[in-house]
Backbone atoms as SQL, in Angstrom:
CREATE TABLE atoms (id INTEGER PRIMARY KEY, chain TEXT, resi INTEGER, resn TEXT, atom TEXT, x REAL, y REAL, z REAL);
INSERT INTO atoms VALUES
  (1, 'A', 1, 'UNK', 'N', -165.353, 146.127, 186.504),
  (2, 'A', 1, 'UNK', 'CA', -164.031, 145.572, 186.196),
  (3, 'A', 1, 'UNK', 'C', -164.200, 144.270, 185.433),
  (4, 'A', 2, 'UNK', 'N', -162.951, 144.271, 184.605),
  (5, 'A', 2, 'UNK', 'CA', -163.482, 142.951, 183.516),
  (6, 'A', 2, 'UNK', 'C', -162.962, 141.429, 184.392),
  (7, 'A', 3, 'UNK', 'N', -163.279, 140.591, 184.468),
  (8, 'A', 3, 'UNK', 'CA', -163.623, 139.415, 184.719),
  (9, 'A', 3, 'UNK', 'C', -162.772, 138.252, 183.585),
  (10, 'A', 4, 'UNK', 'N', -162.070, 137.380, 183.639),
  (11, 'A', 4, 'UNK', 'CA', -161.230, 136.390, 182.854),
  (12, 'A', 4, 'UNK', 'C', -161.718, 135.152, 183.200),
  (13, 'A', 5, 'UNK', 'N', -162.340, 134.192, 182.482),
  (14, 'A', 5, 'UNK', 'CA', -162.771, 133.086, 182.744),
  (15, 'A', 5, 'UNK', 'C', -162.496, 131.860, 181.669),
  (16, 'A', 6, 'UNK', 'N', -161.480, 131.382, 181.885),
  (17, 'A', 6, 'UNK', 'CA', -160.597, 130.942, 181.022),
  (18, 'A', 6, 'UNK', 'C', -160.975, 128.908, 180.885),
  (19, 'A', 7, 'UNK', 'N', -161.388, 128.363, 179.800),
  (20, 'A', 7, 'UNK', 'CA', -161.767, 127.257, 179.950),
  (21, 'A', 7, 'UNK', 'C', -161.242, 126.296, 178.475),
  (22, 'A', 8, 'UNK', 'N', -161.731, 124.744, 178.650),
  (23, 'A', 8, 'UNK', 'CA', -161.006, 124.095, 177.873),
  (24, 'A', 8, 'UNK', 'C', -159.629, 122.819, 178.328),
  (25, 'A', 9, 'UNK', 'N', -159.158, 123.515, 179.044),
  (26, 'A', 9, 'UNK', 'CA', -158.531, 122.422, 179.420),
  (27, 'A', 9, 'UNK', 'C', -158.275, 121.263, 179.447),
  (28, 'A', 10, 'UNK', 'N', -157.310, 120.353, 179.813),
  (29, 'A', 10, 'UNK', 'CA', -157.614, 119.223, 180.000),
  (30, 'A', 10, 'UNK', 'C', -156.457, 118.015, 179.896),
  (31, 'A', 11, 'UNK', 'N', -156.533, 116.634, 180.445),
  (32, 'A', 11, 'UNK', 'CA', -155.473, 115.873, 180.143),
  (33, 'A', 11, 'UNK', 'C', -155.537, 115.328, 178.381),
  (34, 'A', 12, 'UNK', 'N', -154.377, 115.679, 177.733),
  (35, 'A', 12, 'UNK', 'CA', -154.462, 114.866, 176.355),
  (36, 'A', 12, 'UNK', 'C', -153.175, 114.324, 175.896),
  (37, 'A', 13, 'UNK', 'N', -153.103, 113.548, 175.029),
  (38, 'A', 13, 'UNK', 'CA', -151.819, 112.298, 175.084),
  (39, 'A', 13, 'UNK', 'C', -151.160, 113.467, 174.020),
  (40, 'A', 14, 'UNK', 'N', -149.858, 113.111, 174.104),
  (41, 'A', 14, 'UNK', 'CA', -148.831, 113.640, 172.899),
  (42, 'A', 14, 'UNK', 'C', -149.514, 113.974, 171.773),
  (43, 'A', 15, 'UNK', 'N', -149.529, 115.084, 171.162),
  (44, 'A', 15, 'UNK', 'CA', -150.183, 114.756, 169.413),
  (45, 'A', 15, 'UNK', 'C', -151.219, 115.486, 169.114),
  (46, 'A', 16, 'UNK', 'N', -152.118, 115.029, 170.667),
  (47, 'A', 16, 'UNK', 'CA', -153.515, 115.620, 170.819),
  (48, 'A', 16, 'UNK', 'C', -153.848, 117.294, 170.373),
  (49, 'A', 17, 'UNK', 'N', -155.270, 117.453, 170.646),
  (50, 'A', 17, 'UNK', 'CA', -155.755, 118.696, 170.404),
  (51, 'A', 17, 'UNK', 'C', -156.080, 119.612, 171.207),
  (52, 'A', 18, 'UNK', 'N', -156.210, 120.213, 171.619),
  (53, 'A', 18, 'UNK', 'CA', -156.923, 121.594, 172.494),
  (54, 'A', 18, 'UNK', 'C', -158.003, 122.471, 172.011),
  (55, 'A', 19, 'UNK', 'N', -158.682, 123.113, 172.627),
  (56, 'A', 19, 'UNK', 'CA', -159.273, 124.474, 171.853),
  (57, 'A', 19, 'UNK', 'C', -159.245, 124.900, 173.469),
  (58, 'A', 20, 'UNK', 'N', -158.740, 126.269, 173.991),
  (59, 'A', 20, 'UNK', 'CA', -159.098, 127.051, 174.788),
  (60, 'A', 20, 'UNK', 'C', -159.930, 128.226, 174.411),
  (61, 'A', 21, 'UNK', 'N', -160.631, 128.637, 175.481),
  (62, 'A', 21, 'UNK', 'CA', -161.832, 129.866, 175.363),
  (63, 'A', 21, 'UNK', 'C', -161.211, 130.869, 176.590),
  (64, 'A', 22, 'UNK', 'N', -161.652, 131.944, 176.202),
  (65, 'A', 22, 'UNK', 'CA', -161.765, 132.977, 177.283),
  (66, 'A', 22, 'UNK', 'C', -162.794, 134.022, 176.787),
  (67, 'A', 23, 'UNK', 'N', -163.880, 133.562, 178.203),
  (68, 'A', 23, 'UNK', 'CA', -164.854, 134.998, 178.589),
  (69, 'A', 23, 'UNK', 'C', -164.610, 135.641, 179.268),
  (70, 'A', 24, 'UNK', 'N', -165.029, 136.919, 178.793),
  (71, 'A', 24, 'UNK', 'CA', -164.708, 138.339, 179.690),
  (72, 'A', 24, 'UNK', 'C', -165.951, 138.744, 180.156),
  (73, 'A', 25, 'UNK', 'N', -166.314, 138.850, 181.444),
  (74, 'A', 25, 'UNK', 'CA', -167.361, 139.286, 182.428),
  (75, 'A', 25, 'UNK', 'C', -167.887, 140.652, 181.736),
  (76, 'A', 26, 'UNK', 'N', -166.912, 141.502, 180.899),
  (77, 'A', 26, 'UNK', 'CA', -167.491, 143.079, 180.487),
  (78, 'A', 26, 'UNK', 'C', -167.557, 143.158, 178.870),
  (79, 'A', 27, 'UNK', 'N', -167.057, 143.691, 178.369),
  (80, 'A', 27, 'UNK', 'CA', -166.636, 144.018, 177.117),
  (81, 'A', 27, 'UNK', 'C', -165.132, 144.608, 177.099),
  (82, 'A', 28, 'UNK', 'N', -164.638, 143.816, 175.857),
  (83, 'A', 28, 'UNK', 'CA', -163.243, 143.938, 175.750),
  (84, 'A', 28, 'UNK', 'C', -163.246, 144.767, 174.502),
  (85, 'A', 29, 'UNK', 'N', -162.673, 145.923, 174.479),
  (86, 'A', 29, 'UNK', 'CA', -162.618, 146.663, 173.851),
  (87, 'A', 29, 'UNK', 'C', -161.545, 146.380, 172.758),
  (88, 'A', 30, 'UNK', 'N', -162.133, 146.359, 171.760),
  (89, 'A', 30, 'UNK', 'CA', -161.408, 145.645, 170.315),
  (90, 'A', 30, 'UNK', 'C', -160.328, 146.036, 170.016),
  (91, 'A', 31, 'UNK', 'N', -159.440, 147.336, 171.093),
  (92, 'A', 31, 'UNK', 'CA', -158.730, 147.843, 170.684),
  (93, 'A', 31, 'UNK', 'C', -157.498, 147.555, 171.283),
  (94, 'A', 32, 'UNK', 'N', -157.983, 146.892, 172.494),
  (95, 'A', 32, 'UNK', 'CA', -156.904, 145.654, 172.814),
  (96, 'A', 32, 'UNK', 'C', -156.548, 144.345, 172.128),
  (97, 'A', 33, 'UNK', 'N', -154.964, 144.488, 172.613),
  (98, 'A', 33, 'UNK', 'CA', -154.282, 143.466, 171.933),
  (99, 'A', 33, 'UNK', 'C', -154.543, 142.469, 173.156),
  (100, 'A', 34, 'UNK', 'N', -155.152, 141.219, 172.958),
  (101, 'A', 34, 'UNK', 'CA', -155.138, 140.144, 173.670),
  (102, 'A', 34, 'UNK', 'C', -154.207, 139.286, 173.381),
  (103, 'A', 35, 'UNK', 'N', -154.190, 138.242, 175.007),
  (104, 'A', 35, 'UNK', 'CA', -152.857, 137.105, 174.651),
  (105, 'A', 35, 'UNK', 'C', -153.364, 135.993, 175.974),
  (106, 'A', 36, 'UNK', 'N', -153.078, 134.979, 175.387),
  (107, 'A', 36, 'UNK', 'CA', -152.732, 133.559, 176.084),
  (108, 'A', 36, 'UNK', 'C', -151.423, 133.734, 176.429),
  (109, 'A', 37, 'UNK', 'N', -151.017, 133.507, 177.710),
  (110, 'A', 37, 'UNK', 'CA', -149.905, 133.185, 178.485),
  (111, 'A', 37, 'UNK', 'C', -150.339, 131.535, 179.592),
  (112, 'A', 38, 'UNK', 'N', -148.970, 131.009, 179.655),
  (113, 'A', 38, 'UNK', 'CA', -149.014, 129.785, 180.463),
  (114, 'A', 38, 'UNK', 'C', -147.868, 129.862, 181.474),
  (115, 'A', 39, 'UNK', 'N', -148.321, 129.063, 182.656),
  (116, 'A', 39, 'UNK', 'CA', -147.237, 128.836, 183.865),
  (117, 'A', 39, 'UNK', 'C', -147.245, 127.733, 183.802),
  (118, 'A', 40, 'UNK', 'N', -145.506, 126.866, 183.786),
  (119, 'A', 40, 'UNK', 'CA', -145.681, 125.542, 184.186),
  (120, 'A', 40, 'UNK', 'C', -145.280, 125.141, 185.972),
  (121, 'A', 41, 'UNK', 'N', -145.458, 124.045, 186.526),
  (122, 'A', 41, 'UNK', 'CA', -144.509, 124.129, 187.429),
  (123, 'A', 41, 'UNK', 'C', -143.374, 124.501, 187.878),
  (124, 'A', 42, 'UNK', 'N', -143.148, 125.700, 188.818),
  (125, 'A', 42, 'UNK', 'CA', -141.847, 126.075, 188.798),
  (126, 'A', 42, 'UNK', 'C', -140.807, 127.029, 188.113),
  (127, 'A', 43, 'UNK', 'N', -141.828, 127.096, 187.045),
  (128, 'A', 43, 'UNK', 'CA', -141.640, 128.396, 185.990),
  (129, 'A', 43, 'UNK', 'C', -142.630, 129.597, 186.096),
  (130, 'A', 44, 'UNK', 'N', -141.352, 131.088, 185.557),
  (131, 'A', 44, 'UNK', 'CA', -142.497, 132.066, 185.468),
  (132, 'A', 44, 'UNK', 'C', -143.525, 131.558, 184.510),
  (133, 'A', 45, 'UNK', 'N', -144.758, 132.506, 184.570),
  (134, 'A', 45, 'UNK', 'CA', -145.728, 133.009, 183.468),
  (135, 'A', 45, 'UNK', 'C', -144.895, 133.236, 182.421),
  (136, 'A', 46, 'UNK', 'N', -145.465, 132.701, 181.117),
  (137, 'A', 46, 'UNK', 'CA', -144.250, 133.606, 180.060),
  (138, 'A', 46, 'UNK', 'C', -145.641, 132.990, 178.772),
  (139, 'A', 47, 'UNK', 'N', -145.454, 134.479, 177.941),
  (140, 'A', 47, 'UNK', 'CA', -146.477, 134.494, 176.766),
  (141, 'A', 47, 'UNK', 'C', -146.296, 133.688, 175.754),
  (142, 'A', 48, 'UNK', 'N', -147.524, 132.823, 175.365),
  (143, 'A', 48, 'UNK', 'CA', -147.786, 132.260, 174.470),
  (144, 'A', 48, 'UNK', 'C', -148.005, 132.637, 173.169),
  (145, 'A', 49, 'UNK', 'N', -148.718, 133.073, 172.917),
  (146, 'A', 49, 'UNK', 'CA', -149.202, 134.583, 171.998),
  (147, 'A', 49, 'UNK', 'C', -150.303, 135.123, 172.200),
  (148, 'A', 50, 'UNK', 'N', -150.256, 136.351, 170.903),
  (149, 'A', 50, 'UNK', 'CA', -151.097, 137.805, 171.576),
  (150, 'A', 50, 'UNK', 'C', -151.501, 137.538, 169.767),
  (151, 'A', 51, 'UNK', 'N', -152.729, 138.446, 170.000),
  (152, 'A', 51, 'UNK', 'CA', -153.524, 139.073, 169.007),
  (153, 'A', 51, 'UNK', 'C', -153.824, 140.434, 169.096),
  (154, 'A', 52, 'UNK', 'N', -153.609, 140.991, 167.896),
  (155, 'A', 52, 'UNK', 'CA', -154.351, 142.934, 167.860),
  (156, 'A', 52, 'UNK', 'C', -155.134, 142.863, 167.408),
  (157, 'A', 53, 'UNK', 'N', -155.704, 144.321, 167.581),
  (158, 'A', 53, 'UNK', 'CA', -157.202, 144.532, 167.252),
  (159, 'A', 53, 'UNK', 'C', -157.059, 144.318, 165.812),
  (160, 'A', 54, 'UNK', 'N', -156.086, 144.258, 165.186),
  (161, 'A', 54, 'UNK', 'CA', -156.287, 144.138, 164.011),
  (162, 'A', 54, 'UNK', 'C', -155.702, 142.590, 163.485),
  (163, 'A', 55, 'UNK', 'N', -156.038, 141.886, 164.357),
  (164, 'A', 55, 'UNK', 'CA', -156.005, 140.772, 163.681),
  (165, 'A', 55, 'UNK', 'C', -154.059, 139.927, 163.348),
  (166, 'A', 56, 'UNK', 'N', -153.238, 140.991, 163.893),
  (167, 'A', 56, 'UNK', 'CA', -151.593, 140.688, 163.631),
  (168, 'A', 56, 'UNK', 'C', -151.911, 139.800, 164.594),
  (169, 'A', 57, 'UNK', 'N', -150.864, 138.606, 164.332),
  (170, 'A', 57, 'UNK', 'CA', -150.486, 137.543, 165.516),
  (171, 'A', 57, 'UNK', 'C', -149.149, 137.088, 165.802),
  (172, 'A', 58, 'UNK', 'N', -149.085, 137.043, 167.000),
  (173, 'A', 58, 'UNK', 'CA', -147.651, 136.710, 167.113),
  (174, 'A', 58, 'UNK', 'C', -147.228, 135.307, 168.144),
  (175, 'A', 59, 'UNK', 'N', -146.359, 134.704, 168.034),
  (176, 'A', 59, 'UNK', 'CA', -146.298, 133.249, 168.514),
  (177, 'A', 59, 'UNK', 'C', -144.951, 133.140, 169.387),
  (178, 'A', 60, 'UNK', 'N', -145.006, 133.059, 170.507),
  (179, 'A', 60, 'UNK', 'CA', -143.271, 132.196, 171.040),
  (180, 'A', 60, 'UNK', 'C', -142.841, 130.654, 169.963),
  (181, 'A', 61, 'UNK', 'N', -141.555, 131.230, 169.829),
  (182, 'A', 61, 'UNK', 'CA', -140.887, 130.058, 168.916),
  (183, 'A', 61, 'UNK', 'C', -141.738, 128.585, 169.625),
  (184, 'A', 62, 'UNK', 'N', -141.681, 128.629, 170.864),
  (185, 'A', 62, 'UNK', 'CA', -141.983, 126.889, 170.950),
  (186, 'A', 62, 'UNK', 'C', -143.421, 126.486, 170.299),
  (187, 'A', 63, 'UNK', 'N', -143.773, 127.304, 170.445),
  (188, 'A', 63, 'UNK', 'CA', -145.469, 127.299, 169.808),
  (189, 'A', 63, 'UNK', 'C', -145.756, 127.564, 168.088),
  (190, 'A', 64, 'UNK', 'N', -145.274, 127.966, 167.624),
  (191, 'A', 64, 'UNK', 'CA', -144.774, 128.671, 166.374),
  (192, 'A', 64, 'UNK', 'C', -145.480, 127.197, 165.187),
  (193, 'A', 65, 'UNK', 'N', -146.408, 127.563, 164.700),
  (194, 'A', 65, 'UNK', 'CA', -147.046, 126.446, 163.749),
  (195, 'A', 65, 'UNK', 'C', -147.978, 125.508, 164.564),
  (196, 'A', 66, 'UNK', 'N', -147.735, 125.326, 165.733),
  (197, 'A', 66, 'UNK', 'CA', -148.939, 124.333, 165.916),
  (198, 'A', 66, 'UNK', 'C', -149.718, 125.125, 166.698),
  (199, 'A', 67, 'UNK', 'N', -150.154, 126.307, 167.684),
  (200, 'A', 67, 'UNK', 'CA', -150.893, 126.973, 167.770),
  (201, 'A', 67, 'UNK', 'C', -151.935, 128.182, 167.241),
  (202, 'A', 68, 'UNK', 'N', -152.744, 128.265, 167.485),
  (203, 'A', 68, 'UNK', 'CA', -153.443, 129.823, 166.602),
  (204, 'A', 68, 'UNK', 'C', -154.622, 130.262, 167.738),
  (205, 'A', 69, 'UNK', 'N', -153.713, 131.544, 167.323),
  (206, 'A', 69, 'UNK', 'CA', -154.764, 132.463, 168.814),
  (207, 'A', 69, 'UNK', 'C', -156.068, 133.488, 167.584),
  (208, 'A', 70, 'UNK', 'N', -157.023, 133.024, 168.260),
  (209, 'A', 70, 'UNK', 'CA', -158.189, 134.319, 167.381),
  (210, 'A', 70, 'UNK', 'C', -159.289, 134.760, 168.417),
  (211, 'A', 71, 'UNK', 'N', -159.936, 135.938, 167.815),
  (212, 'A', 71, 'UNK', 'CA', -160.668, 136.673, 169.233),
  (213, 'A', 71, 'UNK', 'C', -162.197, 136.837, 168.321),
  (214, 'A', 72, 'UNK', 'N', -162.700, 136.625, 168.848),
  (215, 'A', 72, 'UNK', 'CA', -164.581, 137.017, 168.691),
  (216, 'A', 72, 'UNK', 'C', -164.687, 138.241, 169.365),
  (217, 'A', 73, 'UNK', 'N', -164.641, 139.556, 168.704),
  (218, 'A', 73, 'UNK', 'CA', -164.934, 140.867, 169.616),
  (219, 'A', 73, 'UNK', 'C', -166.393, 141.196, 169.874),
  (220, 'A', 74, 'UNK', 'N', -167.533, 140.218, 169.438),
  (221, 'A', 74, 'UNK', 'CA', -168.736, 140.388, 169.526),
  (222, 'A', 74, 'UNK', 'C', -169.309, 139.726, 170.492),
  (223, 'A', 75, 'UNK', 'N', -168.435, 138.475, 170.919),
  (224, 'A', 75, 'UNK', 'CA', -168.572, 137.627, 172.031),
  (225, 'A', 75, 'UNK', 'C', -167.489, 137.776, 173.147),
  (226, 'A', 76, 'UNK', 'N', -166.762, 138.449, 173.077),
  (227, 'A', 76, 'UNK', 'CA', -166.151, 139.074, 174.297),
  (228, 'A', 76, 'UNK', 'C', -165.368, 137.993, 174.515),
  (229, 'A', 77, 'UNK', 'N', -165.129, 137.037, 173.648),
  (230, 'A', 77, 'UNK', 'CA', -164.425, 135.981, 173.656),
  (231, 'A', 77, 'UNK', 'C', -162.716, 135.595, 173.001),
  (232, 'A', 78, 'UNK', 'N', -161.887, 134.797, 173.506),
  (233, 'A', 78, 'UNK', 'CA', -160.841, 134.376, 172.897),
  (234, 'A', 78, 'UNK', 'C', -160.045, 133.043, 172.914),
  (235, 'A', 79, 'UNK', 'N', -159.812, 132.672, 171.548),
  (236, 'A', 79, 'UNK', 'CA', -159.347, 130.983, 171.354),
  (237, 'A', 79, 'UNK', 'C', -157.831, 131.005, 171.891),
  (238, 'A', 80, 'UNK', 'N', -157.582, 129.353, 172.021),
  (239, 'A', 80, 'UNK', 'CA', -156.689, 129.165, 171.419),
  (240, 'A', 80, 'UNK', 'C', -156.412, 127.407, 171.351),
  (241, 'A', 81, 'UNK', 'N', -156.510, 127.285, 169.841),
  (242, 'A', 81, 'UNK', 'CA', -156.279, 126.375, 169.089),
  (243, 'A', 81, 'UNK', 'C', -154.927, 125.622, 169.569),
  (244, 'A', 82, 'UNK', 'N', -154.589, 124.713, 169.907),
  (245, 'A', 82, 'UNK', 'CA', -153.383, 123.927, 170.376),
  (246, 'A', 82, 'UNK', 'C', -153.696, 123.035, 169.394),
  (247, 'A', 83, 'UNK', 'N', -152.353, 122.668, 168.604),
  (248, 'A', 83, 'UNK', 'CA', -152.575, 121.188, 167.922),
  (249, 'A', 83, 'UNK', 'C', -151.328, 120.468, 168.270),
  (250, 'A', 84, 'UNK', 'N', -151.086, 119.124, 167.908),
  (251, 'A', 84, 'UNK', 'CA', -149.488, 118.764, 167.923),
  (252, 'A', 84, 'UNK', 'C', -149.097, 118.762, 169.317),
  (253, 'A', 85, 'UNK', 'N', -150.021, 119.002, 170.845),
  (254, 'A', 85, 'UNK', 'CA', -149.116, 119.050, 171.845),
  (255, 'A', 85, 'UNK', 'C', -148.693, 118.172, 172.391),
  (256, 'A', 86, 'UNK', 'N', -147.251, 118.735, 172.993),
  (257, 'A', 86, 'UNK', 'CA', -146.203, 118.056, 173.492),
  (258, 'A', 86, 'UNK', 'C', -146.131, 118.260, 175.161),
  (259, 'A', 87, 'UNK', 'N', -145.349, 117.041, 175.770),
  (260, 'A', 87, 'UNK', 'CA', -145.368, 117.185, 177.117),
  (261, 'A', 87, 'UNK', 'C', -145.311, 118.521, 177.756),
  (262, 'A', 88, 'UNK', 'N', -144.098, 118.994, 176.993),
  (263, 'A', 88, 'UNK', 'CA', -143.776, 120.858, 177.694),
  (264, 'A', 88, 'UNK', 'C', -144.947, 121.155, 177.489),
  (265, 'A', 89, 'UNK', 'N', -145.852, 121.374, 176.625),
  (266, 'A', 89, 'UNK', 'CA', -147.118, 122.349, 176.565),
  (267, 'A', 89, 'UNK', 'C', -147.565, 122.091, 178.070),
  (268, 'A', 90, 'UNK', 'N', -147.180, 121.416, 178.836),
  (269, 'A', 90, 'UNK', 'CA', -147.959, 121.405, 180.446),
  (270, 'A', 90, 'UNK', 'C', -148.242, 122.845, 181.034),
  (271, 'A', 91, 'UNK', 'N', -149.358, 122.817, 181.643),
  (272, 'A', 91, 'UNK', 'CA', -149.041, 124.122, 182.185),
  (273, 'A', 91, 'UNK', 'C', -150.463, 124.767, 182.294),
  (274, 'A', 92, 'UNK', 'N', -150.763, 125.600, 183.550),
  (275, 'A', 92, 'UNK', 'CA', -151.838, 126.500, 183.361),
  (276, 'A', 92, 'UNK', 'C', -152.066, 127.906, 182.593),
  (277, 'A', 93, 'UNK', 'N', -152.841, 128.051, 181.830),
  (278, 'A', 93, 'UNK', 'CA', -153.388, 128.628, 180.728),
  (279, 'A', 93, 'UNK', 'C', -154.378, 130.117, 181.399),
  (280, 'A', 94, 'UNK', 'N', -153.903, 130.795, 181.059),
  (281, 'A', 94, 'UNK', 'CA', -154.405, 132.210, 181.006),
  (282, 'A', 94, 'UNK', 'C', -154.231, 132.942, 179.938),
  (283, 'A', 95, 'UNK', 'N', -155.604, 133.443, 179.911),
  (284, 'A', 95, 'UNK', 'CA', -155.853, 134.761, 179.325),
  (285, 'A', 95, 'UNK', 'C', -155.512, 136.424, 179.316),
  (286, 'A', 96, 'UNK', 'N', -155.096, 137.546, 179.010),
  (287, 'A', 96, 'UNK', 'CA', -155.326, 138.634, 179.498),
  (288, 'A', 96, 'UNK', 'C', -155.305, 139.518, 178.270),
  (289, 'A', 97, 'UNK', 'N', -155.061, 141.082, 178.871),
  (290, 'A', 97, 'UNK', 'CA', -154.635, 141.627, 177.145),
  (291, 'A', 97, 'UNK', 'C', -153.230, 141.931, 177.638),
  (292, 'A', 98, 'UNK', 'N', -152.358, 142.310, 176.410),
  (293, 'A', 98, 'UNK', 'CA', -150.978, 142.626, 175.998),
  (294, 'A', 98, 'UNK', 'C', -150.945, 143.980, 175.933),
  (295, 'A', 99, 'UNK', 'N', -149.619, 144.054, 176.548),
  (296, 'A', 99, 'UNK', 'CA', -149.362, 143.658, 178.342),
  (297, 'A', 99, 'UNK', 'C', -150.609, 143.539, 178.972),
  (298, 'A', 100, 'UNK', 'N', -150.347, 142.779, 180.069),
  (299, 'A', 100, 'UNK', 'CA', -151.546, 142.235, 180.516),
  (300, 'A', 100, 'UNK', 'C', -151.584, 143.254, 181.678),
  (301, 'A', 101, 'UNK', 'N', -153.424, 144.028, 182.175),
  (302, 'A', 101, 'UNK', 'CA', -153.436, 144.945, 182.779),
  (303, 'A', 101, 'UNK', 'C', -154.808, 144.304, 184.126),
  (304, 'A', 102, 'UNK', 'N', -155.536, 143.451, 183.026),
  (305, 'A', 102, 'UNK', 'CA', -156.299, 143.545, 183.999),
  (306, 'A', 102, 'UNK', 'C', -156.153, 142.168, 185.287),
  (307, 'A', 103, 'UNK', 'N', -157.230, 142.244, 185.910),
  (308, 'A', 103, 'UNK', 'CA', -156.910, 140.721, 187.491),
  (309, 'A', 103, 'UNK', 'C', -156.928, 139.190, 186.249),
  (310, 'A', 104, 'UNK', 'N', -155.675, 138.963, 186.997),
  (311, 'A', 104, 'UNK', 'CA', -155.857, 137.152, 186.265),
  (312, 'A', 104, 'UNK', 'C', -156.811, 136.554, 186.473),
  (313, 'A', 105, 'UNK', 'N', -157.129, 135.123, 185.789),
  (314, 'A', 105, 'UNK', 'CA', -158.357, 134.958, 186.232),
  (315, 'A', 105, 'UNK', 'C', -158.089, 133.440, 186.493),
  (316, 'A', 106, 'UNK', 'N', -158.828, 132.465, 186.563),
  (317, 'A', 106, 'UNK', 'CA', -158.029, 131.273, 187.827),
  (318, 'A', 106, 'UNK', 'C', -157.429, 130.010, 186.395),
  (319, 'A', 107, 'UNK', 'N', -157.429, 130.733, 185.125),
  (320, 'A', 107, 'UNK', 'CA', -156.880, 129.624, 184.415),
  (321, 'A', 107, 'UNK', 'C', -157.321, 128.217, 183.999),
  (322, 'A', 108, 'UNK', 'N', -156.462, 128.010, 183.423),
  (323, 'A', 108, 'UNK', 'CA', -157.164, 126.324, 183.117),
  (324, 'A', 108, 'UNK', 'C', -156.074, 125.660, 182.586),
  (325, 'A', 109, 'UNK', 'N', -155.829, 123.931, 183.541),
  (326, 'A', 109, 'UNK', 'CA', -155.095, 123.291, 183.485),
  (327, 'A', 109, 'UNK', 'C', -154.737, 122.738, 182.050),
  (328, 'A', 110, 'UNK', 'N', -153.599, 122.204, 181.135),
  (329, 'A', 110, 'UNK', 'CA', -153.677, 121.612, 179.901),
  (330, 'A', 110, 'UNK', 'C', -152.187, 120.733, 180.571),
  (331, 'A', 111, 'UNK', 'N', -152.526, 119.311, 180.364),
  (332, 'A', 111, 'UNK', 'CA', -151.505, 118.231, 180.532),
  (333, 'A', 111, 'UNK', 'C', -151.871, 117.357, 179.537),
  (334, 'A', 112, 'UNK', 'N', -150.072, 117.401, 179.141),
  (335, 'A', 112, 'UNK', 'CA', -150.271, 116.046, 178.012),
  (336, 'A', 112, 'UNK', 'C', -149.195, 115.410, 178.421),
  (337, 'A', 113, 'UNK', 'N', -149.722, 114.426, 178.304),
  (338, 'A', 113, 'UNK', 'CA', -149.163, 113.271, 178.905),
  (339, 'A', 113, 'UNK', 'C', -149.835, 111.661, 178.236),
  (340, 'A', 114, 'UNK', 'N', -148.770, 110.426, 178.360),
  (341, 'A', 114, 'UNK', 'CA', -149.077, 109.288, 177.940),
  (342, 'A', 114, 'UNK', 'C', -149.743, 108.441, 178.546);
């Protein structure tokens, strides 16, 4: 069973940068569409964006220009580029594929804050 190990995180001021990673314990089959989703306090999970095997990307409006999701299918790996973030970007950070099928995996914190 595949494994989500989601890293990067971290406290950064308004403005700041990110890069998130996600390793997969197996091989992710290229033919999944992967996606970053975030929970903030108190709120559902709700998707950030997804990538297809072919490379289409798609963004929630709040994210829309200052993020970019891309996948390494040779490294079983997947980004995601945060630039420009803002307080709302708070929130723990997960990985999965779209729709998401397999076990979550424990995430990784991103707070921005002053």
């Amino acid at each position: 069973q595949v494994q989500l190990v989601e890293s990067g995180g971290d406290l950064v001021q308004p403005g700041g940068s990110l890069r998130l990673s996600c390793a997969a314990s197996g091989s992710i089959s290229s033919s999944y569409a992967m996606a970053w989703y975030r929970q903030a306090p108190g709120k559902q999970r709700e998707l950030v964006a997804r990538i297809t095997s072919g490379s289409s990307t798609y963004y929630a409006n709040s994210v829309k220009g200052r993020f970019t999701i891309s996948r390494d299918n040779a490294q079983n790996t997947v980004y995601l580029q945060m630039n420009s973030l803002k307080p709302d970007d708070t929130a723990v950070y997960y990985c999965n594929t779209w729709p998401s099928h397999w076990p979550w995996g424990q995430g990784t914190q991103v707070t921005v804050s002053s």
